[in-house]
N, C-alpha and C positions, 0 to 999 in steps of 0.2 A: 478350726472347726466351725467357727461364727460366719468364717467370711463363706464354706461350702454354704450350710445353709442358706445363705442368704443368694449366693448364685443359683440352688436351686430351686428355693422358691417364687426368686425371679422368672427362671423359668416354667416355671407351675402356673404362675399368675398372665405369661403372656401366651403359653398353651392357651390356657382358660380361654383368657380375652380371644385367641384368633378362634376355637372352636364356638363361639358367641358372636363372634362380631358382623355386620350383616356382611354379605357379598352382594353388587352392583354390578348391573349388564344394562349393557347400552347398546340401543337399538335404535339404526341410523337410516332413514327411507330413501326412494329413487328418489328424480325429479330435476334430472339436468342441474343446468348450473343450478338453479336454489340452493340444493346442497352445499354448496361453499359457506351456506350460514350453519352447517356443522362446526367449522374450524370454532367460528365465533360461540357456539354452545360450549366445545369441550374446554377451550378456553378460560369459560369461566366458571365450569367444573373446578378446572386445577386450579385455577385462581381462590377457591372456596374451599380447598383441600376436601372436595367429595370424590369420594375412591370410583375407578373404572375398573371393572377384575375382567369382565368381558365385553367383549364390543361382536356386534352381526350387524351388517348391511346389506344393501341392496343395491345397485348402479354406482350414483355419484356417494353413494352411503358406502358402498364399499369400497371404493377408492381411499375416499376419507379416513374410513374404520381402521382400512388394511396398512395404509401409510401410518396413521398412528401407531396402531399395534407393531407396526414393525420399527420404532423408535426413532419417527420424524415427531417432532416439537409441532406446536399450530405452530410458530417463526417462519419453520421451515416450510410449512405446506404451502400456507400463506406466500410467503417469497416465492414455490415454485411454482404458484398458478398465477402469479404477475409477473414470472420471467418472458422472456423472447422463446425459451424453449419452449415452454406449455402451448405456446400458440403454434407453433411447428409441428408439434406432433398431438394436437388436439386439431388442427385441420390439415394434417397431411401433408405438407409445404414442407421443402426442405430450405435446411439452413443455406444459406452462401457457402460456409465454406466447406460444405458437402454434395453442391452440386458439382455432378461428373459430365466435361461438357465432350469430351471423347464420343462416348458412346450416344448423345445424343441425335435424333434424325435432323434433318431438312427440316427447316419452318414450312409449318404450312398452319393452314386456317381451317384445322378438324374442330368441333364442338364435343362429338363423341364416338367412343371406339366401339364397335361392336365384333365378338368374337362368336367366328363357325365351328361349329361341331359336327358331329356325325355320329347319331346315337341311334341302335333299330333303325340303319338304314334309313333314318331321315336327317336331315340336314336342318340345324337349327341356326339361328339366329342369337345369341345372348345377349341381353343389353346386361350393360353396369348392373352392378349386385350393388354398390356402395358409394354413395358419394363421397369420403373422404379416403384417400389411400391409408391402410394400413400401415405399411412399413415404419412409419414412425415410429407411431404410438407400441409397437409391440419392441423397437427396439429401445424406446424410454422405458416400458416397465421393467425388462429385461436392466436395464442400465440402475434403475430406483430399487428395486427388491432382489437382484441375483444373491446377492450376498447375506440378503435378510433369511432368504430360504435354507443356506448354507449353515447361518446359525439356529434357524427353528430343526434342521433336517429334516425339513419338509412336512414340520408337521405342524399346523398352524396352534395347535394347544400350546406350543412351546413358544408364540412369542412371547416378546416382551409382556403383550395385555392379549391370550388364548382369543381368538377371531375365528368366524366364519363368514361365507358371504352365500350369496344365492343365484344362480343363472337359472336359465330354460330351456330346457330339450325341446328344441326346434320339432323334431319328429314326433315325440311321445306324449309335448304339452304339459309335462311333469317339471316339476321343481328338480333342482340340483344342489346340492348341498356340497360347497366346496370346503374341507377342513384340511385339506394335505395335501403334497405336492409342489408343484410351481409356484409361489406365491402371486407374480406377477401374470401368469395365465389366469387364474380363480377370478383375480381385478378383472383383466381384460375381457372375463366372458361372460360377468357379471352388470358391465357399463356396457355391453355392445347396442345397440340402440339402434334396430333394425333400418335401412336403406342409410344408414347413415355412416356405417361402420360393416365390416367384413364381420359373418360366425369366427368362429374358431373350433377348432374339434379337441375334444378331451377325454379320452379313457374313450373313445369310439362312439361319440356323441358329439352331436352338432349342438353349439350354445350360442342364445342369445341374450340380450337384459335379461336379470331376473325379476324387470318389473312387470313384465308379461305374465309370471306365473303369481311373484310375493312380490311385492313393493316395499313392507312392512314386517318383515320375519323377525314379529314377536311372539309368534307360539312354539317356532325353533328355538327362541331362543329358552322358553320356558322347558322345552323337551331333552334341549343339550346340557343345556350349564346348568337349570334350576338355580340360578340365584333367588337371592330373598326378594330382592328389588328392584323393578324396572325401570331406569329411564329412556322413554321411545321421544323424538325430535322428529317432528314432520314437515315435509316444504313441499308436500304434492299435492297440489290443488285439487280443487274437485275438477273432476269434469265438463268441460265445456264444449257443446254441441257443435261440433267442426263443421264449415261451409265443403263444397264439393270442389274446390279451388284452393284450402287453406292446407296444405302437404304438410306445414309444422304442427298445426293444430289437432291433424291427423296422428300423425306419426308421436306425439306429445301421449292424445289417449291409448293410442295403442299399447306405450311403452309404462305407463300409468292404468292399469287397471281397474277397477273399482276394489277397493281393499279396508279390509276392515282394519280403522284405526283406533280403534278403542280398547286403553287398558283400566281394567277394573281396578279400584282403585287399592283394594287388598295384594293386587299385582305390583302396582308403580302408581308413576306418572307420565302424563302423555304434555309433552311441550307443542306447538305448533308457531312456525313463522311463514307467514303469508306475504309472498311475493308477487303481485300480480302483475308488473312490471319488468321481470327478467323471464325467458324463454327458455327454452330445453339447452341452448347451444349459447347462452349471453353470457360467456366467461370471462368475459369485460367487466362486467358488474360486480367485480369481487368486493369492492369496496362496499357496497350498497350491499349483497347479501351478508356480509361477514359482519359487519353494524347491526343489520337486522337480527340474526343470530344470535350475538351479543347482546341486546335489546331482551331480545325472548326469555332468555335465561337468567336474567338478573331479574323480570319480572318476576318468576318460578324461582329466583334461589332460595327464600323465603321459605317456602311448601317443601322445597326439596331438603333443606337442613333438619325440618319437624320430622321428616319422614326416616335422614337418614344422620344418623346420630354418631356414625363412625366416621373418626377423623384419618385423612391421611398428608401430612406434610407434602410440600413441594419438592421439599429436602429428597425424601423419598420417592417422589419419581424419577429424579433428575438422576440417582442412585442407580437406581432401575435401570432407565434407560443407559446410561453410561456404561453400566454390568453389561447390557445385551448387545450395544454396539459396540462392545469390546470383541465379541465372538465373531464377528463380521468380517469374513477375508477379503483380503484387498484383491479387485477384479482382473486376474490376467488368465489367460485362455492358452492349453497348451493342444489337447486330442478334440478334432475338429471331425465332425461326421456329419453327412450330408444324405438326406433322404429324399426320394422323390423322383430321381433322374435318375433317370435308363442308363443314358449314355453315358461308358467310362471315361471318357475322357472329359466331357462337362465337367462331372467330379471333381476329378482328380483339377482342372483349371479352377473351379469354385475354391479348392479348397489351396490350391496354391496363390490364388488371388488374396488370398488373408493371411497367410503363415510368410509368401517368401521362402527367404532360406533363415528363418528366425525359428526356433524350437516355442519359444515363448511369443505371446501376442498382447500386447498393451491394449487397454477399453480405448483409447484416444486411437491408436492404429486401426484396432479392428472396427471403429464406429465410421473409417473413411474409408474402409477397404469394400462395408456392408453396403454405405450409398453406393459406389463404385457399381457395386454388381445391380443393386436394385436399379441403377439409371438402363441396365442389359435389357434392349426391344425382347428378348429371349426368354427372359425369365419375368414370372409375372407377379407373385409375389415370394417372399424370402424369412419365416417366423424365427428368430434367435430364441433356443431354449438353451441355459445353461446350467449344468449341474457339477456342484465342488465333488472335487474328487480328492478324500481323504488321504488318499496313497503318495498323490504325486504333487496337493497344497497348490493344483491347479484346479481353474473350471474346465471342465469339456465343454466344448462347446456344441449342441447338435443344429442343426440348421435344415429346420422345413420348407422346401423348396416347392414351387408351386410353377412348371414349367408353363410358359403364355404360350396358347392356342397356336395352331402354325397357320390356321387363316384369322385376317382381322381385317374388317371395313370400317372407314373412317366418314364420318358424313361431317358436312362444316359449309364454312364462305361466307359470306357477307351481305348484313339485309340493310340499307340506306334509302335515304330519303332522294340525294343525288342518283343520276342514271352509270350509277358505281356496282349493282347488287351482281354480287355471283353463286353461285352455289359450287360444290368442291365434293368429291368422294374418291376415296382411294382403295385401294384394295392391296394387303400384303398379303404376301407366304414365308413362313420362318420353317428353318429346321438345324437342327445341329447333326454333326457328324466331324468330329474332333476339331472342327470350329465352325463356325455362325455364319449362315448360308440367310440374306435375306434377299427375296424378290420383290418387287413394289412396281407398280404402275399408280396415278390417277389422271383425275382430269376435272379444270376447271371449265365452268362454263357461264356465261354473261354476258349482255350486251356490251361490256365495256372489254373484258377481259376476256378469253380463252386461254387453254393450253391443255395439252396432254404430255406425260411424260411417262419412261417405261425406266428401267433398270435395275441394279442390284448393287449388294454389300456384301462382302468377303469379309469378315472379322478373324484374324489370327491368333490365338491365346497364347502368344509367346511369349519370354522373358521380357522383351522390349512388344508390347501388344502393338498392333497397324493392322488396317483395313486398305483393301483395294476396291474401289468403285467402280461404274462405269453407269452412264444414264446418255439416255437419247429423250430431248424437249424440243418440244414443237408450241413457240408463244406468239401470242396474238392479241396488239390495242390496238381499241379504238378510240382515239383523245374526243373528245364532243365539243364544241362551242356551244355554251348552255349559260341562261342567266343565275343569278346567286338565290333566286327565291327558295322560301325555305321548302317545301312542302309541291311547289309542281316546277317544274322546269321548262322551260321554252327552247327543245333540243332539237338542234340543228342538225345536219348532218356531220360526220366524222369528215376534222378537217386535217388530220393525220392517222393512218392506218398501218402499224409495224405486225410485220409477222419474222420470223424469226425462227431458225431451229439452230439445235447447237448437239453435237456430240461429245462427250465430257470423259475422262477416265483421269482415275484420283487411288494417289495414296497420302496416308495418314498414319499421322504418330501424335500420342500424347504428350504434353507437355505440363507434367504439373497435374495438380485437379481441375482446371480452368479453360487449360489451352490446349492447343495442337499444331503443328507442322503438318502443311501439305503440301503437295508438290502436284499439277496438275498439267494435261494437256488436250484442246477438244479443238474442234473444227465448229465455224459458226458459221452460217451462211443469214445474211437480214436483206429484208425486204422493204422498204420506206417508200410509203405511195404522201405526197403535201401538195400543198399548195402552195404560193408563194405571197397569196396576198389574204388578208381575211375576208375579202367578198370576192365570194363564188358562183358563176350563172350555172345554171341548169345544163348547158355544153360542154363546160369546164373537163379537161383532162388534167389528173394530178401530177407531178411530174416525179419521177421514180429514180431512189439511188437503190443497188444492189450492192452489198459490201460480202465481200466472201473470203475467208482467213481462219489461218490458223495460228493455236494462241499458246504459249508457253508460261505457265504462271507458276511463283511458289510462293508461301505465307503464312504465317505466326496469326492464329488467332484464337482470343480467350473471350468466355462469357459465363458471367454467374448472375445475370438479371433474371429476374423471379417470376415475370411475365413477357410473354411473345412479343406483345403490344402494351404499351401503357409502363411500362415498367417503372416499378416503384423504389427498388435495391438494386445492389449489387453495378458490377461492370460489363462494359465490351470493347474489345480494342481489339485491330485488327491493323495489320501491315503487309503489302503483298507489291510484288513487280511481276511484271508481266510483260512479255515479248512478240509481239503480235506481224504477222506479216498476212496479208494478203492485197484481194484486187478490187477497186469501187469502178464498177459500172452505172452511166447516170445514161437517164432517158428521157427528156425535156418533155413536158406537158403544153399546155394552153397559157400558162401563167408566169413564161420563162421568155427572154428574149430569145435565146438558143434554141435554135431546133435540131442541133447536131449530138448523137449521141459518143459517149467518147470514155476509157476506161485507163484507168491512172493506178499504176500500182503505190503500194503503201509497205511501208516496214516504221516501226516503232515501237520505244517502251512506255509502259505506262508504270507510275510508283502513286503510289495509293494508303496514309496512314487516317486511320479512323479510330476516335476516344470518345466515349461514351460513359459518365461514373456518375453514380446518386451520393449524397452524403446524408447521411441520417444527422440532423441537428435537432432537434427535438423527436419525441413521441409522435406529434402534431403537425412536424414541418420538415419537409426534406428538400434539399437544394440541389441539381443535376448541373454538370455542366457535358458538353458537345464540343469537341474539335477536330475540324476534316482539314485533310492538303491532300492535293492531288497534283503530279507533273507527270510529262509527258511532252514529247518531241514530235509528235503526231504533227504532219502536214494536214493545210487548208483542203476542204472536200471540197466539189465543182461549184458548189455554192453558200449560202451563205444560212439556206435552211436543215439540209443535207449536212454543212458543218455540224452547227446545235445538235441535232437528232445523234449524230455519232459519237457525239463528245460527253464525258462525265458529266453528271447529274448530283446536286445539293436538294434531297430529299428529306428532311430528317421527322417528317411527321407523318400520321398514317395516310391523312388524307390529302397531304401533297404528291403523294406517289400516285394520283389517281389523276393529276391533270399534266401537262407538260407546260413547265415553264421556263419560256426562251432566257430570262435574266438571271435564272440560276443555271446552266451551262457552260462549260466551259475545257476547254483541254486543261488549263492549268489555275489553279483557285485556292483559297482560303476561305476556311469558312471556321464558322462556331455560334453556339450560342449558351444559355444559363437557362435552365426550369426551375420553378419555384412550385412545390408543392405541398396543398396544406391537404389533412388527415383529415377525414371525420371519425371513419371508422376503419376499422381491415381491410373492407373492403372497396370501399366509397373516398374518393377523393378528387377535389379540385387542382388542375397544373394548369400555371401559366407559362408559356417556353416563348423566348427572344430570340430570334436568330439574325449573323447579318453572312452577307456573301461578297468575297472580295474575287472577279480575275484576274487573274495577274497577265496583262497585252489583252484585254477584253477582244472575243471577236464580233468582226463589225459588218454593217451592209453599206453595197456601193449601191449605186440607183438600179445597176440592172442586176441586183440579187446574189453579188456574187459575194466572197467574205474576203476580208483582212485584217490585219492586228491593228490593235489601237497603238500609236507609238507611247504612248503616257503609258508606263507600269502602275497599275493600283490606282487609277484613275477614276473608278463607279465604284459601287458597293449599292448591293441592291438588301432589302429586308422583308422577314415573314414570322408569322409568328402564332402562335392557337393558343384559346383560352376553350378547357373542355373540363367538362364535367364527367369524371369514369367509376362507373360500377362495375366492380369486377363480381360475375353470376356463378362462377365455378366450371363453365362451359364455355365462356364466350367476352369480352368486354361489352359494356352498354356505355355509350358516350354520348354529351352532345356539345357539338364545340360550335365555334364560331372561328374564321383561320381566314387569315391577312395573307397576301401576297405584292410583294412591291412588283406592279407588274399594268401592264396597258387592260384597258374594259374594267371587266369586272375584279375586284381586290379584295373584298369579303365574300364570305364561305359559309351559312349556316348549315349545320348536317347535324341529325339524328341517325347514330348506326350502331348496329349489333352485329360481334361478327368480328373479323378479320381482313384486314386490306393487305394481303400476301401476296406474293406470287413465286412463282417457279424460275430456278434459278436463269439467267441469260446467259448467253457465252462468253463475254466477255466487256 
């Protein structure tokens, strides 16, 4: 009888206490990265055993908020905004071993894509909606909360700590109040942070930040939850009048309203950490806002324990949280539905590009299968919503597809201080019809460079997927004799002029995520107008090889490097042989003893392995190395400049490929070298690269121009080498290097350039 009583008035007494005891809501503001000195606030909340019952944020507040309440630790936040993943899918970059290099185009040097429409019979233009790609970041939230939603059932009051977050009705200019649903959609359309990030649509509304409408949703939170007591954490600076130049400073107030941050003090407490040193986007600084956060709150613990008198153990969250992420089903994907595309057969390829012949689909399978399709020119973006499905203890998976425009123009090229600059615009057409039909043409144009090029792409959606090619290129240099000054040049006329067209048709098969098999065959026809000496009178005729063949090639090649130019990660290797036969026609100039023209057939193979790999050794410091061999049985051409011109080329920098240099040619070679590259930042970093070049029977000149092998094997080795400074802009690289060549005249190189030193493939 002693011991009921006393259980029951046990529970009498802690009735009592919970109907008494206060309730706390916490209210977390926008303001870009700052908000990481959220972590460091709640931190030392729990560290203080001061209770959280509810949490609302705003942008980076509701990130913060929402990952908390859905039973991540600060540890864990913390750790996932200093991984390699938060930077991949907070700037749009995919990881290495998610790029799909299958489906990737032709290099070329576009800066940006513009996509045609046709709306009321007019024909628009669309630039970019969003500088960072989405894809990511929508399949991280997806990947962080699916499971969290699975245990709330969608209703954000049921997590672990009851959340709300806030977006903005693009159209209506009204606030949104997200409490149910998606949990990881409500984050995502809550931080969208206009030009910076893609809307998103939800219940049939376009959202963006909801610091455009509330920054600060502390009177929601007074209207939802009525708690007894507020604590609000602020990192949004005041406003500061943005120059007509300053885009971040812009897009900063825009995304930051004027908002009122004041709570009365029979409401709560209002915390503030003032960061005037980290930006919207400096998610780098985690350490330095997460300190300052920490800083803010231990000043305030003080006020905040007078205020709040109820204790809640460690013990007890950890409780909590354990409880909630006990409901959390493990991520596997069974019923797969695809919206947005027309075409049945797209579908049905979307959806067998993820299942296979597997019933069930693993996160680690489906998160390589998702890049796979998002790397598709075809499809433009791809949103993962997943919802557990009680019945079958799978997610469904739904998949908003977002098909890419069937015209797209591409503008690009390269702006140099060297008489290098070109400009580039291309023009596609996509369409599907039970597979991937793309057309393309562009055209380079520049004093140094030309070319035009037309063709297309056949992509098959088969078991074993392959594409069929075919392109018709029409290229044209002109090498210059020009001194090394930085800033004006002393440009001579062109003392080598190739024009060249080639017709090409290709098939292709995947190999892996990295690689591919192809197997090729084109016709090339080159034109080589030179000289023989480097001083040239005003009478001067150049004297002209004509080479004309056809070319049989096949070859293995992979790449997961993370930029066109400059690359920082990842590899490329390539290995290819090739069967060439045709006829050289040469036609003696001014500057030839020969004045008889004369045509010499040729057959030969050429074998060709190329290694390209970065090593990440530190954060701060990355080491590459370079290995080329090239052989070939290729007979001597009529002479000795004619040889060089037709012979492989040891180019491995950007701005090597813009001059021709005779001591790195050669039919048969070794070559390599090592790059040393230090970090500043993401985007910003200094490379030094060494290279040396060996040939192997070097070709030689006799007095009257004509060529022969060196009898000594590996007898020269000639050296080059660049030290550059590269900013990568999101559009373009900005370099400025200085670049060595072992070579006669001039052997340094200063160049300032923006831009892309591309070009369109050759024949052979």
């Amino acid at each position: 009888m002693f011991k009921k009583s006393l259980i029951f008035t046990s529970i009498i007494v802690f009735a009592i206490t919970q109907i008494n005891a206060q309730s706390v809501g916490l209210v977390l503001s926008g303001g870009g990265a700052k908000g990481l000195a959220h972590i460091g606030v709640i931190r030392v909340l729990e560290e203080n055993n001061i209770p959280i019952d509810y949490i609302a944020g705003t942008s980076i507040g509701a990130i913060i908020g929402g990952l908390y309440a859905a039973g991540y630790t600060t540890d864990e936040m913390e750790e996932l905004f200093k991984s390699d993943e938060f930077y991949f899918w907070s700037t749009g970059k995919i990881q290495k071993e998610y790029r799909y290099y299958f489906k990737q185009p032709e290099a070329e040097p576009s800066w940006i894509n513009l996509r045609v429409t046709r709306k009321d019979d007019k024909v628009k233009l669309l630039p970019p909606t969003n500088f960072i790609p989405e894809e990511q970041m929508d399949f991280a939230f997806m990947e962080l909360v699916a499971a969290t939603s699975a245990a709330c059932n969608n209703n954000f009051d049921s997590l672990m700590i009851p959340f709300f977050c806030v977006a903005a009705d693009i159209n209506s200019d009204n606030p949104v109040i997200l409490r149910k649903g998606d949990l990881g959609e409500a984050i995502r359309a809550s931080m969208t942070v206009p030009l910076y990030f893609k809307p998103i649509e939800i219940d049939g509304k376009l959202l963006f930040d909801g610091g455009l409408i509330n920054n600060f949703p502390l009177d929601l939170m007074k209207e939802i939850y009525k708690p007894d007591i507020i604590i609000g954490h602020k990192v949004a600076n005041d406003l500061k009048e943005a120059e007509s130049d300053d885009l971040r400073q812009q897009v900063s107030n825009l995304v930051m309203r004027p908002t009122n941050f004041e709570i009365k003090a029979e409401d709560g407490i209002l915390l503030e950490t003032k960061l005037e040193n980290v930006s919207l986007l400096d998610f780098n600084k985690i350490d330095f806002a997460l300190e300052a956060g920490i800083e803010t709150a231990n000043e305030m613990i003080d006020s905040i324990k007078s205020r709040i008198t109820r204790n809640q153990q460690q013990e007890i969250i950890i409780q909590k949280r354990e409880t909630f992420n006990s409901k959390k089903p493990k991520l596997f994907f069974q019923n797969i539905q695809v919206e947005g595309v027309k075409d049945p057969m797209q579908r049905k390829f979307i959806i067998q590009s993820i299942k296979h012949k597997y019933n069930v689909v693993t996160l680690s399978s489906l998160k390589k299968e998702y890049f796979k399709l998002i790397a598709d020119e075809h499809i433009k973006s791809i949103r993962p919503i997943s919802h557990f499905n009680k019945e079958t203890g799978y997610f469904d998976l739904h998949l908003k597809v977002e098909p890419e425009k069937k015209i797209e123009v591409k503008i690009g090229g390269n702006i140099s201080t060297k008489p290098i600059n070109q400009g580039f615009f291309s023009f596609n057409y996509r369409t599907y019809k039970s597979r991937a039909y793309t057309l393309m043409s562009n055209i380079y144009f520049g004093r140094f460079y030309s070319s035009y090029k037309i063709g297309g792409r056949i992509d098959y959606p088969t078991k074993l997927p392959f594409y069929f090619s075919g392109y018709s290129t029409f290229n044209r240099w002109d090498f210059f004799s020009s001194s090394s000054e930085l800033f004006f040049e002393d440009v001579r006329p062109p003392y080598i002029i190739q024009n060249e067209n080639n017709h090409r048709l290709e098939i292709g098969f995947p190999l892996g995520l990295h690689g591919k098999l192809f197997l090729n065959t084109n016709y090339s026809s080159s034109s080589d107008k030179y000289y023989q000496t480097d001083i040239v009178n005003k009478g001067d005729v150049a004297d002209k090889t004509i080479f004309n063949a056809f070319a049989s090639n096949i070859g293995v090649e992979s790449n997961s490097l993370n930029y066109r130019q400059f690359a920082t990660e990842g590899s490329n290797r390539f290995i290819s042989a090739k069967y060439i036969v045709g006829e050289e026609s040469f036609f003696p100039g001014t500057t030839i003893n020969s004045k008889k023209s004369t045509d010499i057939k040729h057959n030969y193979i050429l074998l060709k392995a190329y290694a390209n790999k970065y090593f990440k050794i530190s954060k701060k410091f990355t080491l590459g190395t370079t290995l080329e061999a090239v052989y070939s049985n290729k007979e001597l051409f009529q002479n000795y400049k004619s040889t060089l011109l037709s012979a492989p080329g040891f180019y491995p920098s950007p701005h090597s490929k813009s001059l021709f240099l005779e001591n790195f040619h050669s039919n048969n070679y070794l070559a390599g070298g090592l790059k040393a590259l230090i970090h500043f930042n993401q985007a910003l970093h200094l490379r030094v690269e060494g290279y040396g070049f060996i040939p192997i029977k070097e070709e030689l000149r006799h007095d009257d121009n004509s060529a022969f092998h060196n009898k000594n094997t590996f007898e020269n080795y000639y050296l080059q080498g660049v030290a550059a400074l590269v900013y990568q802009t999101g559009i373009g690289p900005a370099s400025l290097s200085v670049n060595y060549y072992d070579k006669e005249n001039t052997d340094l190189y200063f160049t300032l350039n923006f831009g892309y030193i591309l070009f369109n493939k050759r024949g052979f």
